[in-house]
C-alpha positions in Angstrom: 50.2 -17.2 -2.6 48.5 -17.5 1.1 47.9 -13.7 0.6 46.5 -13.8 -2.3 44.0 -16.7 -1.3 43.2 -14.3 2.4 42.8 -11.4 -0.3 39.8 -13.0 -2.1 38.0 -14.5 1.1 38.1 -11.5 2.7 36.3 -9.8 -0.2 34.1 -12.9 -0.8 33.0 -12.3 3.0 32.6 -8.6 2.5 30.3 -8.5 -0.6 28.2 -11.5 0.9 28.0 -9.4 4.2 26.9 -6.1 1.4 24.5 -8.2 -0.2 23.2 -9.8 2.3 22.2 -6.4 4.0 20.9 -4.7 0.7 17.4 -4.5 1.2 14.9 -6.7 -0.4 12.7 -5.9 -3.2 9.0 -6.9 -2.6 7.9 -9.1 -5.3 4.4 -7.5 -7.1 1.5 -8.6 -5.9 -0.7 -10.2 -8.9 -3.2 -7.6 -8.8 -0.6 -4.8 -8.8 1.0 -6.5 -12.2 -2.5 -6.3 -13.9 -4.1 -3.1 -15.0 -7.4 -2.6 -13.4 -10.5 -1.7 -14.6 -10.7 1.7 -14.2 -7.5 2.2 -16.0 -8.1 0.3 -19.0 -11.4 1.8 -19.4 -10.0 4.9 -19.3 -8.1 4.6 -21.9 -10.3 2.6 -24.2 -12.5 5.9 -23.8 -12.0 7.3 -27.1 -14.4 7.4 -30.3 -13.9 6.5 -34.1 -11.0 9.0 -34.8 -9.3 8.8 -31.6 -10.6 11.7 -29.5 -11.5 10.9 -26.3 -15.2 10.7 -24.9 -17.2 13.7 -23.5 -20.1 13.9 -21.4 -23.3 11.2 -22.2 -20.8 8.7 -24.2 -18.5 8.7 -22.3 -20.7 8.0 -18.9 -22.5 5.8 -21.3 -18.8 3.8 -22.1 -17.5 3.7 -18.5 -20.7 2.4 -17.0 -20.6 -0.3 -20.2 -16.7 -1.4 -19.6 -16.6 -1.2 -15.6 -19.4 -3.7 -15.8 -17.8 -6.0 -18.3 -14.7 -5.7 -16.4 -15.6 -6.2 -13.4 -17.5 -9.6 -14.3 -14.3 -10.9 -15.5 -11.8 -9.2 -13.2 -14.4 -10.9 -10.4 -14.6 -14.0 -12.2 -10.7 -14.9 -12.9 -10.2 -14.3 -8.9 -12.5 -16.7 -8.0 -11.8 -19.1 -10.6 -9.5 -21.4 -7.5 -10.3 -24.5 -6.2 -10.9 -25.5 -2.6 -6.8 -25.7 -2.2 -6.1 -22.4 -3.5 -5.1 -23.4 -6.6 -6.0 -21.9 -9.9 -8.5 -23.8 -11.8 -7.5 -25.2 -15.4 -9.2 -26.5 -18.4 -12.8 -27.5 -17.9 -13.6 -26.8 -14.5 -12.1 -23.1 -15.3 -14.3 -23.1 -18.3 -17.3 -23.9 -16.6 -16.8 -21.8 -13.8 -16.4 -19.2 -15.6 -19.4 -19.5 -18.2 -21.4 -19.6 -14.9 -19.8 -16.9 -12.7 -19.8 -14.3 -16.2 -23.8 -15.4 -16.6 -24.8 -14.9 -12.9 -22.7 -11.5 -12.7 -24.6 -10.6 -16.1 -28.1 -11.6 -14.0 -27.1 -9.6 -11.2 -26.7 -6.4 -13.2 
């Protein structure tokens, strides 16, 4: 029986001494786990029957989408308080009415 207890706490030890050195995986950044603007315009770039955009339209698109993106993209990372913390309900509503109107002014 003594062996058999030795047995399992020597392979307890040896797969927490495994694990322990497997390396890490790096958690995603928040800005890596959202598309970004380029990307989703890109694909958004298609017309009526589901070709995609040639030329003047599709200049015309990508200028139209990376602005609207951007505004928001901008927006929903500034949208923190003075702790760093995200803002919620009004005060996230209200900041970004204003942020989206002044990046529409600035355009």
């Amino acid at each position: 029986m003594s062996r058999l207890i030795a047995a399992v706490l020597t392979s307890l030890f040896a797969a927490n001494i495994a694990f322990a050195q497997a390396p890490a995986t790096p958690a995603t950044p928040p800005q890596a786990a959202t598309p970004s603007a380029d990307s989703t315009c890109e694909a958004r770039a298609v017309d009526k029957n589901g070709k995609p955009l040639a030329g003047a339209a599709r200049a015309s698109f990508m200028k139209k989408c990376h602005a609207e993106a951007g505004g928001k993209a901008g927006c929903e990372a500034k949208a923190v308080d003075k702790n760093g913390k995200p803002l919620a309900g009004a005060a996230r509503s209200s900041f970004m009415k204003k942020c989206e109107a002044d990046a529409k002014a600035a355009r």
